[in-house]
N, C-alpha and C positions, 0 to 999 in steps of 0.2 A: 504494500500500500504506500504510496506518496507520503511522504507526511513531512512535518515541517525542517525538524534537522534527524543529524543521527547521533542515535543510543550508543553505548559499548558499555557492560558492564564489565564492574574491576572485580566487585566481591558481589557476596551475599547482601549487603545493604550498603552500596553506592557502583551508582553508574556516571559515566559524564557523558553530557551530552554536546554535540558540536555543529557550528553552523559557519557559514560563512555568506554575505552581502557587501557588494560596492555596483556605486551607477555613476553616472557623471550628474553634473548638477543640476538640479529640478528649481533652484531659487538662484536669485543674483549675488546674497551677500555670503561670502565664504564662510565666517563663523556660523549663522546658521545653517549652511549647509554641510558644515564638519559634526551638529549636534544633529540633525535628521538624519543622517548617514549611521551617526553612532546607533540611533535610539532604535532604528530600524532591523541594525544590524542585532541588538539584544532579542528585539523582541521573540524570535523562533524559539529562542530556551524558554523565555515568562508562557508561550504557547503550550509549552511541554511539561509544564509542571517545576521545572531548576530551578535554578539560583545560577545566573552567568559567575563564574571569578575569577575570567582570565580573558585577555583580547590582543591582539595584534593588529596594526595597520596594516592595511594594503594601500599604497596612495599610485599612479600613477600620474604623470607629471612633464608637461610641454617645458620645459626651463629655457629652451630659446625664444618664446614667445611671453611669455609670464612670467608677472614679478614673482618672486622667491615669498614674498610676504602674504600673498593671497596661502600660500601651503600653510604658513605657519599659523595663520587664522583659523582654515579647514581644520587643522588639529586639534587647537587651542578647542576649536568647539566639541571635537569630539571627546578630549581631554575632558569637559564638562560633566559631561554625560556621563560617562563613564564613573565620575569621583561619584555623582547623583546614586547612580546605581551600586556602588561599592564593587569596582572591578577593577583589579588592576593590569594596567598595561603591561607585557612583558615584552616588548618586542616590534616587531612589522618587516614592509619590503616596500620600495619603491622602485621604481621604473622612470626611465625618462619615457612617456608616451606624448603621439601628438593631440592627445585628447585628455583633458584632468578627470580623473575617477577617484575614486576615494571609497573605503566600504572597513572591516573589518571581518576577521574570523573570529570566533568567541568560541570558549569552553563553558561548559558550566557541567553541576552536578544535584544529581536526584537518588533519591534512593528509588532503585529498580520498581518496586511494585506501588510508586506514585504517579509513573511516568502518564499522562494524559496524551493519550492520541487521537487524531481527529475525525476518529468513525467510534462508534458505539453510543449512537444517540439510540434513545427507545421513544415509539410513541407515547406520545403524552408529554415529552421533556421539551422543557421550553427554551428558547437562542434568546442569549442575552449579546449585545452587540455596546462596545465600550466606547468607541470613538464613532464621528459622523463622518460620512464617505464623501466624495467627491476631488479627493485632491489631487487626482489627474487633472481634471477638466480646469480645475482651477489654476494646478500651474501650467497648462496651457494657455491660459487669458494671461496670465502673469509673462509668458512670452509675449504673447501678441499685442503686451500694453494695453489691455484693456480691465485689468483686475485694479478696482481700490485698493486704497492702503489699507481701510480699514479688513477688509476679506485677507490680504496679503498676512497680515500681521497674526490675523485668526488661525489662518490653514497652516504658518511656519510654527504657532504655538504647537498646533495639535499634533503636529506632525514631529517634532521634537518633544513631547511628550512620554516618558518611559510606559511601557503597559507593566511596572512592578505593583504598584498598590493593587491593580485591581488580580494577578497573580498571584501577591502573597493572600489576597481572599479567599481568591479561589483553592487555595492550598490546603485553605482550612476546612472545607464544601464539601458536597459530593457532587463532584463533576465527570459526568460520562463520555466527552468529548472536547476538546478547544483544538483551536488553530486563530492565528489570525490574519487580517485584510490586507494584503498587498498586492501583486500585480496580476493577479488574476478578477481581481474585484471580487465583492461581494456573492457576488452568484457563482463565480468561478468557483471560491473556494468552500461555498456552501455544496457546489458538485461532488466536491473531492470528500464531502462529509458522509455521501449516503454510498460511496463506493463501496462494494464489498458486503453489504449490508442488506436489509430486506427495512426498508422504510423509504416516505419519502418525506418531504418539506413545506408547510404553506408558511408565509410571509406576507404581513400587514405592514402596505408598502408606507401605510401612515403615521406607521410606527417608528421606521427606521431616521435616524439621525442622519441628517443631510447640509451640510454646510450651504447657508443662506443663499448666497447667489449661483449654488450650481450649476438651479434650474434654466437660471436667465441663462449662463453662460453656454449649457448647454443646445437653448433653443438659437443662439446666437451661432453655432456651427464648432464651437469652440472644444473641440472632442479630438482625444487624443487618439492615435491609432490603433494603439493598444486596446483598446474599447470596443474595438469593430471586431479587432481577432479573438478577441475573446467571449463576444456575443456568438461567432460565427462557429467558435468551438465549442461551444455548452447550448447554442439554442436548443435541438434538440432536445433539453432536457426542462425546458422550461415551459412553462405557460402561465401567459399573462389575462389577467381576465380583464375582461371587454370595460373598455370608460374608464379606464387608465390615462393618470398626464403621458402626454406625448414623452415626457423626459425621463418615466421610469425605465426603460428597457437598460436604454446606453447610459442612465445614470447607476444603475447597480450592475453592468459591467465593467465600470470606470475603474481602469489598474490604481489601487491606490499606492502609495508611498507611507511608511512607517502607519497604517492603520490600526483599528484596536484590535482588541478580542473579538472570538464569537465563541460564546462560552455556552456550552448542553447542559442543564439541570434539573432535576426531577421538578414538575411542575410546583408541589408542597415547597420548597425551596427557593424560588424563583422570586418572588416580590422580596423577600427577606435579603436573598444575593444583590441584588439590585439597589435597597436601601443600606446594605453596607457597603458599595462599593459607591456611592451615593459619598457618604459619611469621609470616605477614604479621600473625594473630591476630585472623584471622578464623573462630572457632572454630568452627560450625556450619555451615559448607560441606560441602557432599556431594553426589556424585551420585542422583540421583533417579532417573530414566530414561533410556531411549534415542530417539533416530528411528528408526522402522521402515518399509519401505517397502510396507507395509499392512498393516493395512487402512489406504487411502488419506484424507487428510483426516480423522483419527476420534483420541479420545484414549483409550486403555484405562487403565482403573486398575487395579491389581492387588494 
């Protein structure tokens, strides 16, 4: 099964888990783009149930075209994030490339039979979803000049957000499934959740957290390509019901960048998860949907 990073167990009670992400820059200013990169790069192990404690740079690096100073910014912010999260750096690699990337590999560690993977939802368990989507489309207008400051300001927060509080919650839970939101979108990796499984998914698409202007920005053409191939590789699995906004389809295909949880819990649990992770200040957490036990394999939006 896919799933977010990989397991190796050491003993009887500890495994580490390991992941590795880097992309070229989705924003203009280097510090936050060294802190999205980092928080991105964590989040696969908070998916899994860990505790990150270890990370490395990857940076690639045009040095004939770029000041030296933009790198040391990309770092400083990733340096951030990482103190936020208690992990220390050991290490990295850099490259002269003629394209800036930047990303990190991470360690972390779980005891073997906590590990959280992102199939084994049952019907009746309800999807809690911890951050709002759209931050393709968004830093797509943010190229094209056409994103506010104030939306800009919003989406680099969220997006440099660690998913740790709402992690260490869920640690303490009983959770049947997580993964979280990145470059498959919302519905991508809601796909990857009933893989394998005998259930399928509804989704109250008025539930779901949506960063304010996606809509407009979407109805504006402002949709990144990633969006298309990923409607075009999961439609199939989808169905939308009728009198739907025109912007849900390719707004929960939208690849996002450093996105939240999606977190499976026994339905009895599920307001209670919510209002601790609430508590934690994690404001835009909410349940979305349920597992249903059909239609089999199929995601309904509603």
């Amino acid at each position: 099964m896919p799933d977010d990073a990989g397991v190796y167990r050491l003993t009887d009670d500890l495994a580490i888990i390991q992941t590795v992400d880097f992309f070229t820059p989705i924003v203009d200013d280097p510090y936050s783009f060294g802190k999205i990169a980092a928080a991105n790069a964590l989040s696969d192990v908070y998916a899994m149930g860990g505790r990150p404690i270890t990370a490395m740079n990857l940076v690639g690096f045009p040095l004939a075209t770029m000041d030296i100073g933009i790198l040391r910014d990309i770092l400083r912010g990733g340096m951030d994030i990482l103190k936020a999260a208690g992990v220390t750096l050991v290490g990295g690699h850099s490259i002269e490339d003629a394209e800036l990337k930047y990303g990190l590999s991470v360690t972390g560690t779980v005891h073997p039979q906590k590990v959280i993977t992102n199939v084994g939802g049952r019907p009746g368990d309800r999807l809690i979803l911890t951050k709002p989507i759209g931050t393709g489309i968004i830093n797509t207008a943010i190229k094209a000049g056409q994103a506010d400051d104030l939306t800009i300001s919003s989406v680099i927060d969220k997006m440099s957000e660690l998913n740790r509080a709402a992690a260490d919650i869920m640690a303490r839970n009983r959770i049947h499934a997580c993964t979280d939101v990145t470059g498959f979108g919302l519905l991508g990796h809601m796909a990857e959740m009933m893989q394998g499984g005998d259930v399928g998914i509804c989704i109250d698409h008025t539930a779901v957290p949506v960063f304010a202007k996606t809509p407009d920005y979407a109805e504006m053409g402002l949709i990144p390509g990633g969006a298309y191939r990923n409607r075009d590789y999961r439609a199939h699995m989808v169905d939308f019901d009728t009198g739907l906004p025109a912007w849900v389809p390719i707004v929960f295909f939208d690849p996002q960048t450093s996105g939240g949880l999606i977190i499976v819990t026994p339905e009895a649990d599920a307001q209670g998860l919510v209002q601790e992770i609430h508590l934690a200040g994690v404001s835009d957490a909410a349940i979305i949907g349920e597992v249903v036990d059909t239609p089999k394999g199929r995601i309904r939006v509603i």
